[in-house]
C-alpha positions as CSV (number, residue, x, y, z in Angstrom):
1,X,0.0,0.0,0.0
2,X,1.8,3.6,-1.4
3,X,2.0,5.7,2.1
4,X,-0.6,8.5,1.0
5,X,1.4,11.2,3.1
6,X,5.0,10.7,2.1
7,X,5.9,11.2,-1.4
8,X,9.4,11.3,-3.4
9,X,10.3,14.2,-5.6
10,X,12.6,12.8,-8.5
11,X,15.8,14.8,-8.9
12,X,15.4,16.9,-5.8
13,X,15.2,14.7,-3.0
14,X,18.0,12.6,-1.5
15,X,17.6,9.0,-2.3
16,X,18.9,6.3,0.0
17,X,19.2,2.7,-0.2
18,X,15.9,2.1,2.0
19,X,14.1,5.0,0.3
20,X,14.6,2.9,-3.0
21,X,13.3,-0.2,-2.0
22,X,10.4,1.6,-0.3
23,X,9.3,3.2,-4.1
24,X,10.7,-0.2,-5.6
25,X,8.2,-2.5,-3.3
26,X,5.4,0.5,-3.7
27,X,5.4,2.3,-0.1
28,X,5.6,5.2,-1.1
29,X,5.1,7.3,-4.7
30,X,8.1,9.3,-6.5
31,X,6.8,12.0,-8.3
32,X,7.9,15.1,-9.8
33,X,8.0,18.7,-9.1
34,X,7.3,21.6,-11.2
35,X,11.2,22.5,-11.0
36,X,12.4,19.3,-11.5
37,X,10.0,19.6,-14.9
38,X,11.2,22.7,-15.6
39,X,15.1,21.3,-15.3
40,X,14.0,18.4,-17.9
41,X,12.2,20.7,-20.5
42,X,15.3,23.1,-20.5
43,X,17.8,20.2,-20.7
44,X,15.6,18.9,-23.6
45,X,15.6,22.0,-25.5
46,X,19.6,22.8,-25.1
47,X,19.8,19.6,-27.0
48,X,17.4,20.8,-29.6
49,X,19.2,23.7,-30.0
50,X,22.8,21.5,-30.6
51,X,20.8,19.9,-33.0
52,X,19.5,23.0,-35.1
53,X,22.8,24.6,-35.0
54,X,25.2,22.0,-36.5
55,X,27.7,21.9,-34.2
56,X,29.2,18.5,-33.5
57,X,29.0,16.8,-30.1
58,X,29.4,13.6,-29.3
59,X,26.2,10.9,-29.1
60,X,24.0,14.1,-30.6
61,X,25.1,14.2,-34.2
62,X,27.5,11.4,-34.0
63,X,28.0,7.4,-33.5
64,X,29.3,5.7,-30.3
65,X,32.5,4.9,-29.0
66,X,34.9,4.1,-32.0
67,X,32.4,5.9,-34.1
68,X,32.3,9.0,-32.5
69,X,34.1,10.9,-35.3
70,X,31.4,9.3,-37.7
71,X,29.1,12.3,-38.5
72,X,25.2,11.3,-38.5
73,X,22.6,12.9,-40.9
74,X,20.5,15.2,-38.8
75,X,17.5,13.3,-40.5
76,X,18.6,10.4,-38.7
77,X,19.5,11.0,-35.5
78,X,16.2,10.1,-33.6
79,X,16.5,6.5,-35.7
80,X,20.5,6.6,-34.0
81,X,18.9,6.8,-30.8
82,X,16.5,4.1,-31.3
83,X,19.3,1.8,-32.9
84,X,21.6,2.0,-30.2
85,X,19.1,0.5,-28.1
86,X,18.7,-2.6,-30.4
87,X,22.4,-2.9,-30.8
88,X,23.3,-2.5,-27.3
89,X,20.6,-5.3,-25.9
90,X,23.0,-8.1,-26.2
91,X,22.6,-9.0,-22.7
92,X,22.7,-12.9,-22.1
93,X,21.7,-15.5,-18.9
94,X,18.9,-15.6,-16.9
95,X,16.9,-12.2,-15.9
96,X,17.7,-10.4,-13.0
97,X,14.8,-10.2,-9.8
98,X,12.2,-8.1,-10.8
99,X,12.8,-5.6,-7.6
100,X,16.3,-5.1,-9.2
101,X,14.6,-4.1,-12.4
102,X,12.4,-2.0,-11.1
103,X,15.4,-0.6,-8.6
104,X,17.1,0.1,-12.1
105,X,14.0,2.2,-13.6
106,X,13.7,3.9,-10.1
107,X,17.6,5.1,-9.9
108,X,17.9,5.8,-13.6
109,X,14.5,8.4,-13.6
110,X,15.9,10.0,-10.2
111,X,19.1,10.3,-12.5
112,X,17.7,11.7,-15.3
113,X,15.4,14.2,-13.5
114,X,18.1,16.2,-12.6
115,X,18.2,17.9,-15.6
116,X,21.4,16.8,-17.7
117,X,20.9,14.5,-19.0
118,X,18.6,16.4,-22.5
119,X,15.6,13.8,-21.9
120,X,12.2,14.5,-23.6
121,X,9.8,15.3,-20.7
122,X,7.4,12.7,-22.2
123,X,10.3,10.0,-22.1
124,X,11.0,10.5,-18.2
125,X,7.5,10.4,-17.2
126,X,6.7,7.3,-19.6
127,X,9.6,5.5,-17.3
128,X,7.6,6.7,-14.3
129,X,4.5,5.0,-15.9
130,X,6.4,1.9,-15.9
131,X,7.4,2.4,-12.5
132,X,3.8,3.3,-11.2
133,X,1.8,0.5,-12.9
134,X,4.5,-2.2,-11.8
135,X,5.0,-3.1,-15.3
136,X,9.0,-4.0,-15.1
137,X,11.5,-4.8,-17.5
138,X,13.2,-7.8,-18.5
139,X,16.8,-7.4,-18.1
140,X,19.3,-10.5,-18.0
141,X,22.4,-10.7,-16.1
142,X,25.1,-11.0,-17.4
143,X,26.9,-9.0,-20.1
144,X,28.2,-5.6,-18.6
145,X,31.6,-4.7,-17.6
146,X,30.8,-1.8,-16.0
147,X,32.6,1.0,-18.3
148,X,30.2,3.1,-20.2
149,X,28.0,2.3,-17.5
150,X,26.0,-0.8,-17.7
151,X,24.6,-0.7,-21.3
152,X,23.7,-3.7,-22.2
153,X,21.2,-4.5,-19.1
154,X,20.0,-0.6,-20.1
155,X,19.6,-1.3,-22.8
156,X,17.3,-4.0,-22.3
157,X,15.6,-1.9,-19.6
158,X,14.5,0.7,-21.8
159,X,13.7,-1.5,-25.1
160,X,10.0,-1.1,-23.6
161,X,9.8,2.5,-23.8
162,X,10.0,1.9,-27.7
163,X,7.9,-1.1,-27.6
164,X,10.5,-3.6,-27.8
165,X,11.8,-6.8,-25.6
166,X,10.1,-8.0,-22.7
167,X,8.4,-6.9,-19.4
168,X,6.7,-8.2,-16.1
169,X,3.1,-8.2,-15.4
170,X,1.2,-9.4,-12.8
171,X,4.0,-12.1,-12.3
172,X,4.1,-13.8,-16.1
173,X,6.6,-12.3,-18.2
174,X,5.2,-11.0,-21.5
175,X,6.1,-9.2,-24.7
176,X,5.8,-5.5,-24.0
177,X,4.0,-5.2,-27.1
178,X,0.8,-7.2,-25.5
179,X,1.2,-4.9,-22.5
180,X,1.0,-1.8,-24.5
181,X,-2.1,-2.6,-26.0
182,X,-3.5,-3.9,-23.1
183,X,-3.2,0.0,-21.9
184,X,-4.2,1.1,-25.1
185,X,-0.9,2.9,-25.2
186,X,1.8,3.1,-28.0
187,X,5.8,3.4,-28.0
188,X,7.7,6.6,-27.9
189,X,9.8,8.2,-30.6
190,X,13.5,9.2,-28.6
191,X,15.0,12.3,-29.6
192,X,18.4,12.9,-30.0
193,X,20.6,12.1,-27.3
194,X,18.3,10.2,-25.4
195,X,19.3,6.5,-26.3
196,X,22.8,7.5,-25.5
197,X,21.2,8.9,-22.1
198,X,19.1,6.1,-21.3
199,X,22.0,3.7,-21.7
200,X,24.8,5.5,-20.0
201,X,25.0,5.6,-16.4
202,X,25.6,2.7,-13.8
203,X,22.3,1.7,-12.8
204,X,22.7,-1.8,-12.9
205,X,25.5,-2.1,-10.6
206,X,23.9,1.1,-8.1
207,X,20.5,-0.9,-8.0
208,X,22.4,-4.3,-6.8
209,X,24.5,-2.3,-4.4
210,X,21.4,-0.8,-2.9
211,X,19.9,-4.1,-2.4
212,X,23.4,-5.3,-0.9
213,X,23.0,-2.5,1.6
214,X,19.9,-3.3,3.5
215,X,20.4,-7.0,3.0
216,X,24.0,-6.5,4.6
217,X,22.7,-4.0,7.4
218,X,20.0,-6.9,8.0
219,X,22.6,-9.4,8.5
220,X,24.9,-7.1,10.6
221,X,22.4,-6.9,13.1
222,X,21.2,-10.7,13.2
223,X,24.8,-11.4,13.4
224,X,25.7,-9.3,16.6
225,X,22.1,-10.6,18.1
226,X,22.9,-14.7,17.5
227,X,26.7,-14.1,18.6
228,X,25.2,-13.0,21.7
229,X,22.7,-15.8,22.0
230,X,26.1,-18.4,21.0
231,X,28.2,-16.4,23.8
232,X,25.3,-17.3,26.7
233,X,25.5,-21.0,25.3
234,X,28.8,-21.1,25.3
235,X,29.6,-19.2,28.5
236,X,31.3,-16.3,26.6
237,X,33.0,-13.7,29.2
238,X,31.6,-10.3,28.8
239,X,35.2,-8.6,29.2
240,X,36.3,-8.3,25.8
241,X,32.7,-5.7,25.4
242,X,34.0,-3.4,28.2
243,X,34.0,0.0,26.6
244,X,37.2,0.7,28.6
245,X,38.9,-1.6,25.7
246,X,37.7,0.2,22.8
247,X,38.1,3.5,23.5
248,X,41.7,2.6,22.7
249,X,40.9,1.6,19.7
250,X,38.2,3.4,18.5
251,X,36.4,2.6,15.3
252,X,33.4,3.2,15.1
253,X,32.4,-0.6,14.1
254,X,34.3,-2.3,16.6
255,X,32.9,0.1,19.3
256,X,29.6,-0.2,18.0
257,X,29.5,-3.9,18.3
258,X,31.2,-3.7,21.4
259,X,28.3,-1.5,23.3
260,X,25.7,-3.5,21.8
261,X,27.1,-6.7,22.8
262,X,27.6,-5.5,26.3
263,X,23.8,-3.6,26.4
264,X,22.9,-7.5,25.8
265,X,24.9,-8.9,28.5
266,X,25.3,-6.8,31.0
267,X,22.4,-8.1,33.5
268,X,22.4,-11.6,32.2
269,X,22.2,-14.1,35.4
270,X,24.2,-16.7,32.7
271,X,26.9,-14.3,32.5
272,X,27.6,-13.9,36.5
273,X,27.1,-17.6,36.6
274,X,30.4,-18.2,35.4
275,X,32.0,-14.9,36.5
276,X,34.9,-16.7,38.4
277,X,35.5,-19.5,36.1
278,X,38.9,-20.8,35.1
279,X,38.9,-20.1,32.0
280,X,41.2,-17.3,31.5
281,X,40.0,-16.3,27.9
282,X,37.4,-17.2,25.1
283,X,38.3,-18.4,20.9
284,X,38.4,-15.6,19.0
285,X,35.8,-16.2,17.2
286,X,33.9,-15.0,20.5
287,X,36.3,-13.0,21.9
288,X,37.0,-10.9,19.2
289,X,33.7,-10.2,17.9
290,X,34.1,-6.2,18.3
291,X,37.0,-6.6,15.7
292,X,35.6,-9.0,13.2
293,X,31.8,-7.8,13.2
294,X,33.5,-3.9,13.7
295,X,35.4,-4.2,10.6
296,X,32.5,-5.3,8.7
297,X,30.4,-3.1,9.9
298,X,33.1,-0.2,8.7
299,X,33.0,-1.7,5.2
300,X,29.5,-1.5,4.7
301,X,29.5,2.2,6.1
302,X,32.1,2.7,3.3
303,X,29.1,1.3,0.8
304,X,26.4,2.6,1.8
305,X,27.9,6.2,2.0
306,X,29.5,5.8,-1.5
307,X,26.5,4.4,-2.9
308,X,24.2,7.7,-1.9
309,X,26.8,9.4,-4.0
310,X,25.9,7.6,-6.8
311,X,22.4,7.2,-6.9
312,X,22.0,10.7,-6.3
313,X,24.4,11.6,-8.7
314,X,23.9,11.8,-13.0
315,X,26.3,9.0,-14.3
316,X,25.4,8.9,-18.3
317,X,27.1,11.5,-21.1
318,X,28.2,13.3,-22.1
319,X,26.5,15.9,-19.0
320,X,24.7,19.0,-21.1
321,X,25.4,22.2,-19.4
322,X,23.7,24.5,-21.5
323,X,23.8,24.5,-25.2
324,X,27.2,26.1,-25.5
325,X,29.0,23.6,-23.2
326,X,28.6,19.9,-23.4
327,X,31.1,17.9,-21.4
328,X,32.1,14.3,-22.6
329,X,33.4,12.8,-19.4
330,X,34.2,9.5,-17.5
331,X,31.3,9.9,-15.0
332,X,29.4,6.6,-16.0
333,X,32.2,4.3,-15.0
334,X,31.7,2.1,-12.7
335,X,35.0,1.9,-10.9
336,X,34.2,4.8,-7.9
337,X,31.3,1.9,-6.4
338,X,33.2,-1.6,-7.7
339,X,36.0,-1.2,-5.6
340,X,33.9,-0.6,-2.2
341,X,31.3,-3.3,-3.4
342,X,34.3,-6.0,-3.6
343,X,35.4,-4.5,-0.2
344,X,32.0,-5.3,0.9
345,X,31.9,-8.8,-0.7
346,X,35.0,-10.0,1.4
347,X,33.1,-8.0,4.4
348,X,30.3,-10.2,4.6
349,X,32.2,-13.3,3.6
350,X,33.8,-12.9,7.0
351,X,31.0,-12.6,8.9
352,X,29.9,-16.2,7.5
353,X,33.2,-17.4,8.2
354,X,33.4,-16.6,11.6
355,X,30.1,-17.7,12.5
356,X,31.0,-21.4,10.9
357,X,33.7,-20.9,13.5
358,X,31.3,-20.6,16.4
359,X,28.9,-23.0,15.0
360,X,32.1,-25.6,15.1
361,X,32.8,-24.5,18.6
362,X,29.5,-25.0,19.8
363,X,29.5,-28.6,19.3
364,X,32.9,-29.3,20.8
365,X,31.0,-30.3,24.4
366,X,34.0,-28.1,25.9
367,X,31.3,-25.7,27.9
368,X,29.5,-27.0,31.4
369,X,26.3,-28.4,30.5
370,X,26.6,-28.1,26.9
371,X,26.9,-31.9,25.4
372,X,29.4,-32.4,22.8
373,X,27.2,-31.9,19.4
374,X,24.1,-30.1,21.5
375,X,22.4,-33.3,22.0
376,X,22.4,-35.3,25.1
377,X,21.9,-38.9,24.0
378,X,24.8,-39.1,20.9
379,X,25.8,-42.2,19.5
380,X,22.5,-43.5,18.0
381,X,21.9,-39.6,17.6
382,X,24.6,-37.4,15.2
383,X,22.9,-34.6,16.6
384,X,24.2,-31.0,15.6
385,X,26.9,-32.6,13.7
386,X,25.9,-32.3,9.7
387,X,24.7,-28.7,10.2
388,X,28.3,-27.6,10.4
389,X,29.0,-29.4,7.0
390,X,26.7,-26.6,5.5
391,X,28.3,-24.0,6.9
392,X,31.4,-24.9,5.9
393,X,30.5,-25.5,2.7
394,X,28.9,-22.1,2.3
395,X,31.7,-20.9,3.8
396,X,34.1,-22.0,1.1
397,X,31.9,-21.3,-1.7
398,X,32.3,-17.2,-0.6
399,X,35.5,-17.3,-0.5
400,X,35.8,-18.6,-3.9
401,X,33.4,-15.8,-4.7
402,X,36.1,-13.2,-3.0
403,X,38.1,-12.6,-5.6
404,X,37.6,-9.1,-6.5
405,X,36.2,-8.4,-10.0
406,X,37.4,-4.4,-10.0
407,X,40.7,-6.6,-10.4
408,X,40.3,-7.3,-13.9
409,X,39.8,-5.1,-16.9
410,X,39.5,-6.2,-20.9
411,X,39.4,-3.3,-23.3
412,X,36.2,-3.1,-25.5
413,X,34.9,-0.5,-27.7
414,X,38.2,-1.6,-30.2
415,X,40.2,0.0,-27.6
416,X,37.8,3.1,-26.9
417,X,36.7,1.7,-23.6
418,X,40.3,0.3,-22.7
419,X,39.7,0.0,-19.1
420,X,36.8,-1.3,-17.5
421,X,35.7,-1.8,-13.9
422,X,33.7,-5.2,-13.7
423,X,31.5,-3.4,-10.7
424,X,28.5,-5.3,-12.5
425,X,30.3,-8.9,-12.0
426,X,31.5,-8.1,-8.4
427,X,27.4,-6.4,-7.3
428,X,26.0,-9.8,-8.7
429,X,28.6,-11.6,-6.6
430,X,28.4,-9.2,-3.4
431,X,24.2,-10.6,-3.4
432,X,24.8,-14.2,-3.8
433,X,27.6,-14.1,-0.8
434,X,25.0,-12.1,1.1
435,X,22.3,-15.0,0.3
436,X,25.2,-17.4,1.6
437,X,25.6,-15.9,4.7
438,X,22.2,-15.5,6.0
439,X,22.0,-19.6,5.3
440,X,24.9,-19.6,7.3
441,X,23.8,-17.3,10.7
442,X,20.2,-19.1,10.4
443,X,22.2,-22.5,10.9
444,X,24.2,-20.6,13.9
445,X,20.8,-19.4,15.3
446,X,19.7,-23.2,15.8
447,X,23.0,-23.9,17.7
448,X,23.1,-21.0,19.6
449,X,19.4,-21.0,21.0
450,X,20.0,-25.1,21.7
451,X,23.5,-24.5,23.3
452,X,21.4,-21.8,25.2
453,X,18.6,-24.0,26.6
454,X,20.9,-26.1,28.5
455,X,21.7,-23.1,31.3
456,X,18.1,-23.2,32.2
457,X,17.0,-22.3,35.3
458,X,19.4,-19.1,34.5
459,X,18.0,-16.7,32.7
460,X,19.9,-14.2,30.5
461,X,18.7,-10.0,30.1
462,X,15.2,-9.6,29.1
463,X,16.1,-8.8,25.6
464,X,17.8,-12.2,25.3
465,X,15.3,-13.5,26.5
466,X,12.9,-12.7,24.5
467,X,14.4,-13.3,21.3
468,X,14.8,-17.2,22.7
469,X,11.9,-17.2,22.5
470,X,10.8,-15.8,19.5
471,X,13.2,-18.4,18.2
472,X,10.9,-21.3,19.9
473,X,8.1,-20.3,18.8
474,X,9.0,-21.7,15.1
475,X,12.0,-23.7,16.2
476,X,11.9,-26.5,18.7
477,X,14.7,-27.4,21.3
478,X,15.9,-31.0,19.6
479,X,16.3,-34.2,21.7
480,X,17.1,-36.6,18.8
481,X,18.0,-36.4,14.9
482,X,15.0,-35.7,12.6
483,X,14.7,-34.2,8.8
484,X,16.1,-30.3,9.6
485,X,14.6,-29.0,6.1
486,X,11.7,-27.0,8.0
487,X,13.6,-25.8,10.6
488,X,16.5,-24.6,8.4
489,X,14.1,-23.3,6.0
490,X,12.5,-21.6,9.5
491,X,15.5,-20.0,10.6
492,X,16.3,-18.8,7.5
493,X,12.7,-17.0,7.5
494,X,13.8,-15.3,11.2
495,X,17.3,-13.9,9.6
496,X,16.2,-12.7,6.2
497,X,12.9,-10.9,7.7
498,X,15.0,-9.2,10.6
499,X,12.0,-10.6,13.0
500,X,14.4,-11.4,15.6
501,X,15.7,-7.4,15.4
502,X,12.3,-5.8,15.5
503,X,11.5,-8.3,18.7
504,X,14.8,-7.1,20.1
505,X,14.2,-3.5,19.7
506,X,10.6,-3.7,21.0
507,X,11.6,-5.2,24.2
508,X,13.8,-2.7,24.5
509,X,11.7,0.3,24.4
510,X,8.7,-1.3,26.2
511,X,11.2,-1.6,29.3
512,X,13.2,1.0,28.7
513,X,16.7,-0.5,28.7
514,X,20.1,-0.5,26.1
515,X,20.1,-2.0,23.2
516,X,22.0,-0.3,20.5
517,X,25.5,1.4,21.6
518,X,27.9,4.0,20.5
519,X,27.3,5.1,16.8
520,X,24.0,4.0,16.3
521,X,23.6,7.2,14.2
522,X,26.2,5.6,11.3
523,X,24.6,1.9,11.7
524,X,21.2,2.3,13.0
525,X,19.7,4.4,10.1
526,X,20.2,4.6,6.4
């Protein structure tokens, strides 16, 4: 349901990643302003004006890359604009999500309402009619390198405006052709410039980065929550949290984590339980939580503060000033957001592979009370054993996925475009290792809350607490093996939804008590 009261304003407002997927999943409406309209009809006519006077400028009156000193007809320049759409759709492999699609539409009109770009005003506002009546694209994955932007997927994103390629409706995917009629609506004609417009820019990438950001923020904070819940199963000392620590070390990740941890703990009957225990220090993989989850939670502030740079920024060419300055430029390549989204690939990696770490420890039996593979009765029973297999495994596959794709570069263009950025490989690959991961914590979440229920009577901080059982209200404490394909596929619903973080927060404003720590103004919002 659109949120009558909050609207969007295209090329005026700041966009952020959640204010994306908010107009992407149809909570609230983008619209535009009579400036912004004013902005597109002057941009338009500067272009016009190019156009009448003869003067040469680059994707106006001329081809693209190695053919930019080929001079066009003015006759034909509206059929060059429509051409390099069907030239550049060479896109190949299975279609992207549909959000990302319509994430694409959403950052490209934003882009283009800025005013730069020499757009017809009927072109922008035909994307918005895409956008508004949830009619989406077909754009397939692979087949951008991230240089002149990401043309091919554009390309295929904006075949629909001219009535070309393919588009979803009401969940089937159908020519766009049929859809048109079905409106009783007919394809545009683009003016000149505007292909090259539509076509340049890095939406492809952005829209996969913005996803990355509120998946990654998601798993963040599910992360910090089920370390806590594996640190009262496994007797975890509360020391390393002490704020004392990382003030003398202060990044703003690690101190984060840190406060939150210790908010958690601090009143938890489980912790003083153990208070004077022999154990003189924890794994790391417990102990050093504020480090591991800080320095993740550093990398994604580095992506999600250079990603509102780009979506709010115009990324096609060349950028029309006015109708005596054009400038071709570099600004659609992708390099300024692939290098912090592979940053953020190997970020999120480690959170997985730390958490495989604690799932392994959790079944050593090395804790009082907690039986070797969480299961009393072994032997006949594996008990927890397999489940670290899984995480392992997922484990291994991210880091294969690690490598960074900003790494790599072939020329195309016959040389034009002689370095590329791959950000459009490495954003593909940043989402699947985030998919990964959140298998991996909701297989850590069944450990910890088992390894947990073995402390009772002790009871942990109310917030604790109440996320255990949250847990057990879709996850049962297990006595003996049994088929774990519902409760995986259960866990897996609690970590991707952030259930387990909106029952945490709750708690803690109902009672009035810590949750979040230091720097919840860089992590807490977006």
């Amino acid at each position: 349901m659109v949120n009558k009261t909050k609207k969007f304003q295209y090329g005026e407002d700041t966009m952020t990643s959640s204010l994306a997927i908010q107009i992407a999943n149809g909570n609230i409406k983008g619209q535009l302003t009579e400036q912004t309209v004013k902005k597109v009809v002057q941009s338009a006519q500067y272009v016009q004006e190019i156009v009448d006077s003869g003067k040469i400028v680059y994707g106006i009156n001329t081809g693209f890359g190695p053919l930019c000193t080929t001079l066009i007809n003015p006759a034909d320049t509206k059929k060059l604009q429509e051409n390099i759409l069907k030239s550049h759709a060479v896109g190949i492999g299975e279609p992207i999500d549909q959000q990302l699609s319509k994430l694409m539409l959403i950052l490209k009109a934003h882009a283009l309402a800025k005013g730069y770009s020499g757009i017809q005003l009927s072109t922008l506002e035909r994307i918005l009619w895409f956008i508004d009546q949830d009619i989406v694209p077909v754009v397939p994955k692979q087949g951008s390198v991230g240089a002149s932007g990401d043309l091919a997927p554009l390309s295929h994103l904006f075949l629909p405006l001219i009535g070309l390629g393919k588009v979803w409706y009401k969940g089937e995917i159908l020519p766009t052709a049929q859809i048109l009629t079905r409106f009783d609506t007919s394809p545009i004609t683009l003016g000149a410039k505007e292909g090259l417009a539509l076509i340049n820019g890095t939406q492809f990438m952005a829209a996969h980065a913005v996803k990355a950001v509120v998946e990654m923020q998601n798993l963040l904070d599910n992360a910090d929550l089920v370390a806590t819940l594996m640190i009262e199963g496994l007797n975890g000392s509360i020391k390393p949290f002490f704020p004392q620590l990382h003030e003398l070390r202060p990044y703003k990740g690690n101190k984060y984590v840190a406060s939150t941890i210790f908010n958690l703990l601090e009143t938890s009957e489980i912790v003083t339980s153990h208070k004077n225990c022999s154990r003189v220090q924890d794994p790391y993989s417990l102990r050093c939580i504020p480090q591991i989850h800080g320095a993740s939670r550093n990398a994604w502030l580095h992506l999600k503060e250079t990603i509102e740079v780009e979506i709010n920024a115009v990324t096609d060419n060349p950028i029309i000033i006015d109708s005596e300055l054009t400038i071709s430029g570099g600004s659609f390549h992708g390099q300024p957001i692939a290098l912090p989204i592979d940053y953020a690939t190997l970020a999120i990696s480690e959170i997985g592979n730390v958490s495989d770490r604690r799932v392994y420890l959790s079944l050593e039996g090395d804790t009082p009370n907690v039986p070797k593979l969480l299961l009393k009765e072994t032997g006949l029973n594996s008990g927890f054993m397999i489940l670290q297999y899984s995480t392992a495994a997922l484990a291994s596959e991210n880091k294969g996925l690690c490598f960074p794709s900003s790494a790599d570069s072939i020329p195309t263009s016959l040389g034009q475009e002689d370095h590329v950025s791959m950000g459009s490989i490495g954003a593909r690959k940043l989402l699947q290792v985030i998919n990964n991961v959140s298998k991996i914590l909701s297989i850590e979440l069944i450990c910890a809350a088992q390894a947990f229920d073995f402390h009772r009577p002790l009871q942990s901080t109310p917030i604790i607490e109440a996320v255990h059982q949250k847990i057990r209200k879709s996850i049962p404490h297990i006595k003996e093996d049994q088929i774990m394909e519902e409760i995986l596929q259960a866990a897996q619903q609690l970590i991707s939804s952030g259930t387990l973080i909106t029952e945490a927060k709750q708690i803690a404003h109902k009672q009035g008590i810590p949750y979040h720590g230091v720097h919840q103004e860089y992590f807490n919002n977006y």
